[in-house]
N, CA, C and O atoms as a printed pandas DataFrame, in Angstrom:
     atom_number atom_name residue_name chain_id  residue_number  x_coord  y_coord  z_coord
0              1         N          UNK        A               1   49.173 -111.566   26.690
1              2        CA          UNK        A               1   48.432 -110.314   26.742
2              3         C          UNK        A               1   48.667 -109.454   25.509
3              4         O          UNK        A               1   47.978 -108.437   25.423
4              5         N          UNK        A               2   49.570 -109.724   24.513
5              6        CA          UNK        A               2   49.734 -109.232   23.515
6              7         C          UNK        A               2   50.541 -107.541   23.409
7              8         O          UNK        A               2   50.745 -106.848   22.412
8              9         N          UNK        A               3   50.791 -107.335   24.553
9             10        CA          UNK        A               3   51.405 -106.134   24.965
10            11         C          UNK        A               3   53.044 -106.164   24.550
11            12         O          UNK        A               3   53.678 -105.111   24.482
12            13         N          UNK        A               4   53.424 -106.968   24.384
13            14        CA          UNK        A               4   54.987 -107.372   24.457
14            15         C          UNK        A               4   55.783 -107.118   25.536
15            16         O          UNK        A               4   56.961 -107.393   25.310
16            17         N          UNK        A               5   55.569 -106.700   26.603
17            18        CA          UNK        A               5   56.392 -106.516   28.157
18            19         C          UNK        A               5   56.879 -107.744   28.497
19            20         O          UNK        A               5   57.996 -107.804   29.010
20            21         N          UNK        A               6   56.125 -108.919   28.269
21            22        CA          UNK        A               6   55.874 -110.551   29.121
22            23         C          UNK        A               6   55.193 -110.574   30.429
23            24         O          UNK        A               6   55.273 -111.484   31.254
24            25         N          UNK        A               7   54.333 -109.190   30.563
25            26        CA          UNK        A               7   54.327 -109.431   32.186
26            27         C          UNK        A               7   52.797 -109.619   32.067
27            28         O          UNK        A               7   52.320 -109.356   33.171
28            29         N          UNK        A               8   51.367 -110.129   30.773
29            30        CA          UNK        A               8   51.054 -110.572   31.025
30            31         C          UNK        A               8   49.456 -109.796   31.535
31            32         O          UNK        A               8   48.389 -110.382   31.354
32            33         N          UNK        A               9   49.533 -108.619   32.085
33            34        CA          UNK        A               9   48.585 -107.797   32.442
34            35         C          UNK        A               9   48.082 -106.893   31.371
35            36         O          UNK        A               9   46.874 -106.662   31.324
36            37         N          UNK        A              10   48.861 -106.385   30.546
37            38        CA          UNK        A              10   48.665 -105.945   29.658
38            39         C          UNK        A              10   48.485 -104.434   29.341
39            40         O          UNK        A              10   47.453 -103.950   28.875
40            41         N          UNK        A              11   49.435 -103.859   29.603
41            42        CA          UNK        A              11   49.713 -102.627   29.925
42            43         C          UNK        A              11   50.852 -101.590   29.204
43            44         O          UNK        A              11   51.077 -100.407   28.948
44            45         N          UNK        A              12   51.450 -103.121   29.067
45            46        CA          UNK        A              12   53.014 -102.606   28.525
46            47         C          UNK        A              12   54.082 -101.752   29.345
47            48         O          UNK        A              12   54.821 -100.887   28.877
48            49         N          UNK        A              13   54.027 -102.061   30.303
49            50        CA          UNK        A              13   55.019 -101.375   31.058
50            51         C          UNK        A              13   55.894 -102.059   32.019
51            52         O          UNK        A              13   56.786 -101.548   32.696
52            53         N          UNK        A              14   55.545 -103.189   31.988
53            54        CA          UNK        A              14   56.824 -104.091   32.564
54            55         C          UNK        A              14   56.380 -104.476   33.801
55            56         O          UNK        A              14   56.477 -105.652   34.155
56            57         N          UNK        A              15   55.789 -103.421   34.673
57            58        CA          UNK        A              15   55.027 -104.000   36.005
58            59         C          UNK        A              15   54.163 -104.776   36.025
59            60         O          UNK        A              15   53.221 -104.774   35.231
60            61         N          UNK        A              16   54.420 -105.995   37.415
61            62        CA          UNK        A              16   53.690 -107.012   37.085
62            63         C          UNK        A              16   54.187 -108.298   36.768
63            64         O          UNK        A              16   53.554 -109.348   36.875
64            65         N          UNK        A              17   55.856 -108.108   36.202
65            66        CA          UNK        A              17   56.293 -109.326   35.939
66            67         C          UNK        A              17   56.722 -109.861   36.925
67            68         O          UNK        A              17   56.753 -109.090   37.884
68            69         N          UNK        A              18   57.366 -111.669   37.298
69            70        CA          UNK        A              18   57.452 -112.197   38.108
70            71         C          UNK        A              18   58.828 -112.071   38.408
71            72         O          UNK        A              18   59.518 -111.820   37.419
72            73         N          UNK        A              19   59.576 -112.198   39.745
73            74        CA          UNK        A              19   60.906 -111.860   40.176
74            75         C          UNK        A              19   61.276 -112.989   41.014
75            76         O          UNK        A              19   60.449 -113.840   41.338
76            77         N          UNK        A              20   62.392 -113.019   41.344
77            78        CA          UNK        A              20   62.817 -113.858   42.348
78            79         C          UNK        A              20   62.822 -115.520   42.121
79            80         O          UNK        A              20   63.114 -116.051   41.050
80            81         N          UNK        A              21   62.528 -116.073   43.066
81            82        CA          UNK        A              21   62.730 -117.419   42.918
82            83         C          UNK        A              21   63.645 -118.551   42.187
83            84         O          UNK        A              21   64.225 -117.998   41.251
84            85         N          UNK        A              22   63.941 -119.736   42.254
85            86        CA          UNK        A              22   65.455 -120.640   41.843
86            87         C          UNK        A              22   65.889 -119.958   40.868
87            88         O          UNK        A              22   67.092 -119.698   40.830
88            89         N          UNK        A              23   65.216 -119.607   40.078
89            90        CA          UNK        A              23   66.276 -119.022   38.956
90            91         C          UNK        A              23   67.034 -117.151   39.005
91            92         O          UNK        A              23   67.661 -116.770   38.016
92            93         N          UNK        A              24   66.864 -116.252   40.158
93            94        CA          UNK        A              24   66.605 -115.283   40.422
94            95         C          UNK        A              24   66.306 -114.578   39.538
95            96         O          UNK        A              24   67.306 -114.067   39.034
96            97         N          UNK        A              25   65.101 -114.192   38.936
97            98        CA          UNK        A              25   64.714 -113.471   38.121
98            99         C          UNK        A              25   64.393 -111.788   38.339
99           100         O          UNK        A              25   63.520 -111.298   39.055
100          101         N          UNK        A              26   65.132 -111.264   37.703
101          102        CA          UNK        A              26   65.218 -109.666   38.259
102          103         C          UNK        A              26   64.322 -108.744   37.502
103          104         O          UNK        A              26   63.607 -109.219   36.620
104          105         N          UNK        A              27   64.299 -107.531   37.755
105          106        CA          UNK        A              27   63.314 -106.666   37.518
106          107         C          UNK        A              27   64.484 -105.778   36.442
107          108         O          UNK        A              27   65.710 -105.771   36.334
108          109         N          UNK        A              28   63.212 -104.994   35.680
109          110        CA          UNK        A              28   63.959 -103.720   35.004
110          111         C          UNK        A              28   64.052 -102.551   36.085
111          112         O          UNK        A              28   63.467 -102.339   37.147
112          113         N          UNK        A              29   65.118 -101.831   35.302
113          114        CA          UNK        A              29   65.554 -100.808   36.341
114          115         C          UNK        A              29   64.299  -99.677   36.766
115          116         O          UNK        A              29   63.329  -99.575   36.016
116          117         N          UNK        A              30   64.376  -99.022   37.754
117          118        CA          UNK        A              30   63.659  -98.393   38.900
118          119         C          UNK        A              30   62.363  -99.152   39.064
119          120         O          UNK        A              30   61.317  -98.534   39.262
120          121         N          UNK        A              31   62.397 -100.626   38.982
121          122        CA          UNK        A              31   61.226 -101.599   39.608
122          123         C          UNK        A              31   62.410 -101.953   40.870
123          124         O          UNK        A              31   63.495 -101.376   40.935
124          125         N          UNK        A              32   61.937 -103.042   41.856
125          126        CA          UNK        A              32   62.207 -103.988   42.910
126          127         C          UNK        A              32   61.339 -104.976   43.013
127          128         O          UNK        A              32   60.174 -104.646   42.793
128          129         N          UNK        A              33   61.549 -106.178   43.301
129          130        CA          UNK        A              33   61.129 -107.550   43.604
130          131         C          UNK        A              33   60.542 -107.388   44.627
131          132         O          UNK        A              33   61.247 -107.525   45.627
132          133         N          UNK        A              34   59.027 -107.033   44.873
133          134        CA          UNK        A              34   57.880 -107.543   45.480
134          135         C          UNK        A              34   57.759 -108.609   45.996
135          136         O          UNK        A              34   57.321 -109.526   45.302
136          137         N          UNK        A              35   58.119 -108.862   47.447
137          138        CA          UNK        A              35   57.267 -110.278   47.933
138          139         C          UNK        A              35   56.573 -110.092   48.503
139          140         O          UNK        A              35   56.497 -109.118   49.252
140          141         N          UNK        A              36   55.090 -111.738   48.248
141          142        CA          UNK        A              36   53.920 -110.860   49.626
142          143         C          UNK        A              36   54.438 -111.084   50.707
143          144         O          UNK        A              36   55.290 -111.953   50.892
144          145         N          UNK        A              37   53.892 -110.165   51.742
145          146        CA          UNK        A              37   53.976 -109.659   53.372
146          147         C          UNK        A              37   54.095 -111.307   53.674
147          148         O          UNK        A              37   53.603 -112.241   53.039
148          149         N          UNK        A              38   54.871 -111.315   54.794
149          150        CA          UNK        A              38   55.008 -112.297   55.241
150          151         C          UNK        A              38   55.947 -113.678   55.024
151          152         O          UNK        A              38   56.217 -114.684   55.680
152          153         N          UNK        A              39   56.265 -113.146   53.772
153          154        CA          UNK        A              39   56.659 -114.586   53.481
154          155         C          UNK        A              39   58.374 -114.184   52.799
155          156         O          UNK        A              39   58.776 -114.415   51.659
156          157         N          UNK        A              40   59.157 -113.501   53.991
157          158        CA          UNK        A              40   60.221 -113.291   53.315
158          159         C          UNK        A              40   61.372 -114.390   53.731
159          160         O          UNK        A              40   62.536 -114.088   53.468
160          161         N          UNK        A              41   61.140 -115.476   54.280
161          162        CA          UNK        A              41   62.112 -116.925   54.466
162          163         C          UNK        A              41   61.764 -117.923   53.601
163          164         O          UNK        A              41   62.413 -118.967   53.549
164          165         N          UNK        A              42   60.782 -117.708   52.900
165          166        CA          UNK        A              42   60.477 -118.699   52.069
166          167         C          UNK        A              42   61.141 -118.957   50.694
167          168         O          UNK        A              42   61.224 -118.159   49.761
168          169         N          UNK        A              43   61.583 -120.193   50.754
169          170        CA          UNK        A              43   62.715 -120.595   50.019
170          171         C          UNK        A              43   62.273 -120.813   48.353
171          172         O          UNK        A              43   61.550 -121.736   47.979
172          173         N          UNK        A              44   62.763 -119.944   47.599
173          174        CA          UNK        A              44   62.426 -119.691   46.224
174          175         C          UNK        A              44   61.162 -118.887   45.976
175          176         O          UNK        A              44   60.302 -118.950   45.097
176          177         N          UNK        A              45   61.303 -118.237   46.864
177          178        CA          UNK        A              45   59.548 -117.031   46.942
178          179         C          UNK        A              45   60.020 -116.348   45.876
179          180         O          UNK        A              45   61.181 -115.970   45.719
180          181         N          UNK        A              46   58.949 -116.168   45.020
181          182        CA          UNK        A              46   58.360 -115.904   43.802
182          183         C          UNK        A              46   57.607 -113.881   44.394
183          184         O          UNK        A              46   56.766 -113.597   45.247
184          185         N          UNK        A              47   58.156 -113.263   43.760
185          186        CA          UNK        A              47   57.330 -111.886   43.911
186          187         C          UNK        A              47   57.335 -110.707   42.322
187          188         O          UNK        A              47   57.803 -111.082   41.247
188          189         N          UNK        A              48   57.065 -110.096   42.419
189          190        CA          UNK        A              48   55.979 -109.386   41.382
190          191         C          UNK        A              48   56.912 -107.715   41.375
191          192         O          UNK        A              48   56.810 -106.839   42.234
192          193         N          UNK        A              49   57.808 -107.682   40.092
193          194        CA          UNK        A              49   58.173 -106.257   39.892
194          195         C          UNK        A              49   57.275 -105.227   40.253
195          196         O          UNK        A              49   56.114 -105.546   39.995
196          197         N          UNK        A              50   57.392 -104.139   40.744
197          198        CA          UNK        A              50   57.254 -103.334   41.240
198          199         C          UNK        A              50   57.599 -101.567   41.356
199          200         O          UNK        A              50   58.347 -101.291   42.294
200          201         N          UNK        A              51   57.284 -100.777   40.788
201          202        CA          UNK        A              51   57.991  -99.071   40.227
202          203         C          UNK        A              51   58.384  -98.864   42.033
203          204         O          UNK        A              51   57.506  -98.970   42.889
204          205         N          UNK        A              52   59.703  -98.589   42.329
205          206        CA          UNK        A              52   59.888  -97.987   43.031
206          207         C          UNK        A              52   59.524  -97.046   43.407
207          208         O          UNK        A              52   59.815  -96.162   42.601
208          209         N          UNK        A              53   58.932  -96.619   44.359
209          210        CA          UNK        A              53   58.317  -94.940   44.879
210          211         C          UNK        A              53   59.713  -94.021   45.071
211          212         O          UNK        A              53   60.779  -94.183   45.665
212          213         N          UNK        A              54   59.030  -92.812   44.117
213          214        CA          UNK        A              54   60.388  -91.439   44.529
214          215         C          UNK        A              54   59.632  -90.628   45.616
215          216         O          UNK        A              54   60.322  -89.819   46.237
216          217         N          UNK        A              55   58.636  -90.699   45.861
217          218        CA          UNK        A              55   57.806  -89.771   47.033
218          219         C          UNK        A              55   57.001  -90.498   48.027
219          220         O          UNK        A              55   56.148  -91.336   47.735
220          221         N          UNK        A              56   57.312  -90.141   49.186
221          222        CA          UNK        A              56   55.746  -91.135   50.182
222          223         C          UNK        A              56   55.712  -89.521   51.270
223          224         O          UNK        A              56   56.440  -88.561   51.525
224          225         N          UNK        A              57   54.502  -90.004   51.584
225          226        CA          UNK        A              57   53.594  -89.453   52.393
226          227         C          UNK        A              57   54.417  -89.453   53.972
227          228         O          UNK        A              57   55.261  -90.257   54.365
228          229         N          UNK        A              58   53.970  -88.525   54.531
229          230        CA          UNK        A              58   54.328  -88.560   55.914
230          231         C          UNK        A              58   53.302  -89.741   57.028
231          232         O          UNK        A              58   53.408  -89.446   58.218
232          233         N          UNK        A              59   52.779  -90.441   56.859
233          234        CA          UNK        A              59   51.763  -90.959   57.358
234          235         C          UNK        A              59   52.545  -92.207   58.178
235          236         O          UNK        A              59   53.483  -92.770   57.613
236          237         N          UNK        A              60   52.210  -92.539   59.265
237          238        CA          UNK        A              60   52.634  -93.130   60.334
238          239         C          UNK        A              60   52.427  -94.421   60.447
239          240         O          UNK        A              60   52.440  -94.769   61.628
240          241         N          UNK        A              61   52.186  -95.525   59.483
241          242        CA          UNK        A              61   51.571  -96.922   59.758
242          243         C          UNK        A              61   52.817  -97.597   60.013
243          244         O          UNK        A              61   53.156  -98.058   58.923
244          245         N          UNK        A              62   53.778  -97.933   60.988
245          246        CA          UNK        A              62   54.797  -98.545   60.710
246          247         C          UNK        A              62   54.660 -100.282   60.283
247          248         O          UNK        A              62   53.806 -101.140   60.506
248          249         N          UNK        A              63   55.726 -100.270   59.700
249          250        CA          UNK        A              63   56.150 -101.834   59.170
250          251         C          UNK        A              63   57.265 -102.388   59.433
251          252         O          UNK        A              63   58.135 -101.559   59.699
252          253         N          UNK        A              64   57.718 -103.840   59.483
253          254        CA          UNK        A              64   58.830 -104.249   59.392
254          255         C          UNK        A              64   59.117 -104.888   58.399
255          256         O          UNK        A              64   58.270 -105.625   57.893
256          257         N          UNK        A              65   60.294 -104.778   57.904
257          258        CA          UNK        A              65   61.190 -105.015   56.334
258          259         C          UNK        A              65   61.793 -106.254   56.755
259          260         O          UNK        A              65   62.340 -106.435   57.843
260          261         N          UNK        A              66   61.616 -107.367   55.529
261          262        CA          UNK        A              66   62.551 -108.538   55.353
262          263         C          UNK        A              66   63.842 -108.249   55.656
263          264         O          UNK        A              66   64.553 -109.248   55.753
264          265         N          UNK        A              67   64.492 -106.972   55.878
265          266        CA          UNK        A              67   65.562 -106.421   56.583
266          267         C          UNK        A              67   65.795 -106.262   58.125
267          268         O          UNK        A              67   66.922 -106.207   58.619
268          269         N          UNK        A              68   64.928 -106.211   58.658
269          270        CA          UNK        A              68   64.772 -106.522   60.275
270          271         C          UNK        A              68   65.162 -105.038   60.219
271          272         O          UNK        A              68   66.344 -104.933   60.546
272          273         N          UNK        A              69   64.485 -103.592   59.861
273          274        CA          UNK        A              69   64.841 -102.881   59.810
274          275         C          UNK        A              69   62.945 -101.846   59.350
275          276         O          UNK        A              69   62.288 -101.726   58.316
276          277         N          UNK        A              70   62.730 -101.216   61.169
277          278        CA          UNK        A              70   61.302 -100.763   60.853
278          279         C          UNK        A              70   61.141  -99.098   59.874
279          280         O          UNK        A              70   61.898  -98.164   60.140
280          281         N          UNK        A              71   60.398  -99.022   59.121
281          282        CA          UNK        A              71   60.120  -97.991   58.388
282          283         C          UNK        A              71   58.563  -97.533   58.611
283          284         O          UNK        A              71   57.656  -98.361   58.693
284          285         N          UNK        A              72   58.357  -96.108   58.700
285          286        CA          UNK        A              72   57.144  -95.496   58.787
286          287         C          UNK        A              72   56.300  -95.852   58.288
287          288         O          UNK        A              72   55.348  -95.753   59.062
288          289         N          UNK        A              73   55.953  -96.325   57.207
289          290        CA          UNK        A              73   54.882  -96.920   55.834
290          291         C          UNK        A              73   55.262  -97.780   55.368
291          292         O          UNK        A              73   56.242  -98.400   55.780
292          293         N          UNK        A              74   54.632  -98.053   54.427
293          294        CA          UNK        A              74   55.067  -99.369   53.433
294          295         C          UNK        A              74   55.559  -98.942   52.356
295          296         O          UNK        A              74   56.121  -99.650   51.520
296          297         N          UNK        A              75   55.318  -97.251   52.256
297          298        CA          UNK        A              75   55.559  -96.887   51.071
298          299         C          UNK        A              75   57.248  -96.566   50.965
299          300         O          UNK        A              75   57.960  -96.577   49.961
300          301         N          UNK        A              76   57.618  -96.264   52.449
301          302        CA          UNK        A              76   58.992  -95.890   52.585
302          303         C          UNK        A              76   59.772  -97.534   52.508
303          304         O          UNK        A              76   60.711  -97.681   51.725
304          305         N          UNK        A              77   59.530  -98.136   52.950
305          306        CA          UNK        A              77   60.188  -99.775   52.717
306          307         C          UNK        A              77   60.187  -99.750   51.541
307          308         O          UNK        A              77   61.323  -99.592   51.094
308          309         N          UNK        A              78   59.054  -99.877   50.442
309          310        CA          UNK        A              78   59.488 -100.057   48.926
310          311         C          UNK        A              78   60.226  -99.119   48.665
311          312         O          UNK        A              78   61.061  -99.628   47.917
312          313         N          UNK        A              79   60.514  -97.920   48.804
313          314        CA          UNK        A              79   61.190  -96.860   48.523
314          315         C          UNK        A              79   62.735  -97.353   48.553
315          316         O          UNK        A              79   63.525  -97.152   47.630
316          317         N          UNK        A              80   63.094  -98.154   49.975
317          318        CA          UNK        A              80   64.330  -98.816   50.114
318          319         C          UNK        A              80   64.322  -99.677   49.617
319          320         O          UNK        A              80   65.282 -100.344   50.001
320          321         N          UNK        A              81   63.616 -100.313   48.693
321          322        CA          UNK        A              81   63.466 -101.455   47.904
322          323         C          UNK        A              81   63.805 -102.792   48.984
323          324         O          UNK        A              81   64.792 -103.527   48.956
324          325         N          UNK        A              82   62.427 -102.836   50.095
325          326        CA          UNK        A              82   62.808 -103.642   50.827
326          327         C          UNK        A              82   60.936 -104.138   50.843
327          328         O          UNK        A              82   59.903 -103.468   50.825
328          329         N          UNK        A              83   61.191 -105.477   50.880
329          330        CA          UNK        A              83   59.700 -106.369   50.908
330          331         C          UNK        A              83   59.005 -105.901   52.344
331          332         O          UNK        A              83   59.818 -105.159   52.894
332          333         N          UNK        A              84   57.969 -106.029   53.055
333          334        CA          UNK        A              84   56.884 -106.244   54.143
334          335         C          UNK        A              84   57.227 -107.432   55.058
335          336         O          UNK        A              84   57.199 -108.541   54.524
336          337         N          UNK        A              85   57.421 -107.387   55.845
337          338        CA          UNK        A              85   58.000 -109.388   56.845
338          339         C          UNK        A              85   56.396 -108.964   57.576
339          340         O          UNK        A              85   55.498 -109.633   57.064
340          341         N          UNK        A              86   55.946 -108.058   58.582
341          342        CA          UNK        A              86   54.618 -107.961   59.091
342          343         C          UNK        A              86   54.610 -106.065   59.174
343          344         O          UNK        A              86   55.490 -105.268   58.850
344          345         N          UNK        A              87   53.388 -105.864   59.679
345          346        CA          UNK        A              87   52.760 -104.662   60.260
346          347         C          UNK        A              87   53.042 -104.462   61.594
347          348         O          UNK        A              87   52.967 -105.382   62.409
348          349         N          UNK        A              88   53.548 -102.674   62.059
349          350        CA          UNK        A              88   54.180 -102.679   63.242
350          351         C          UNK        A              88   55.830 -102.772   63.159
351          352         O          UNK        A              88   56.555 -103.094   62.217
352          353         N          UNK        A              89   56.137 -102.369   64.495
353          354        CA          UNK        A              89   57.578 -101.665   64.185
354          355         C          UNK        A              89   58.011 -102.807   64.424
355          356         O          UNK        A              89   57.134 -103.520   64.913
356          357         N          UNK        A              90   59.694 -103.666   64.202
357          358        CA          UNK        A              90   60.338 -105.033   64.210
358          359         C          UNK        A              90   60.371 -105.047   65.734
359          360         O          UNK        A              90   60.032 -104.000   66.287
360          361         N          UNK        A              91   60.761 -106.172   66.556
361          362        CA          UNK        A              91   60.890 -106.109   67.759
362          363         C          UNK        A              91   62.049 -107.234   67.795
363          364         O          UNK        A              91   62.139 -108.080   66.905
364          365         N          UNK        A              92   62.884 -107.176   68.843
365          366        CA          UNK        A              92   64.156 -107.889   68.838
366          367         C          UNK        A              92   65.126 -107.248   68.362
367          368         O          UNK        A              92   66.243 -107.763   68.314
């Protein structure tokens, strides 16, 4: 993309690059490792840096975190720098 970040989108800001997987590839600081919804057992899952949120909304959609641990939004889970497992509060 000619940006020099490596991440490819072309923006230059680092978001966007790839995280996780066999080699654990980490993010620059105040990003977190993005995985998509659903797929937080999957072995060498590959996910997508990400700007941590400093503010979310009061808004009520709950989620459950690859943490087995439910949060109001999705925006408050990334906030804890925690991935999406499904929609709806955890059960068990």
């Amino acid at each position: 993309d000619g940006d020099g970040d490596g991440d490819g989108d072309g923006d230059g800001d680092g978001d966007g690059d790839i995280c996780g997987g066999i080699g654990g590839l980490t993010c620059d600081g105040g990003e977190f490792c993005l995985y998509p919804a659903g797929t937080c057992n999957v072995v060498d899952n590959l996910g997508v840096c990400t700007e941590i949120p400093t503010a979310c909304t009061g808004e009520v959609d709950p989620v459950c975190g690859c943490n087995g641990v439910s949060y109001n939004n999705a925006c408050e889970a990334y906030a804890a720098q925690v991935s999406i497992d499904y929609k709806g509060s955890c059960t068990g």
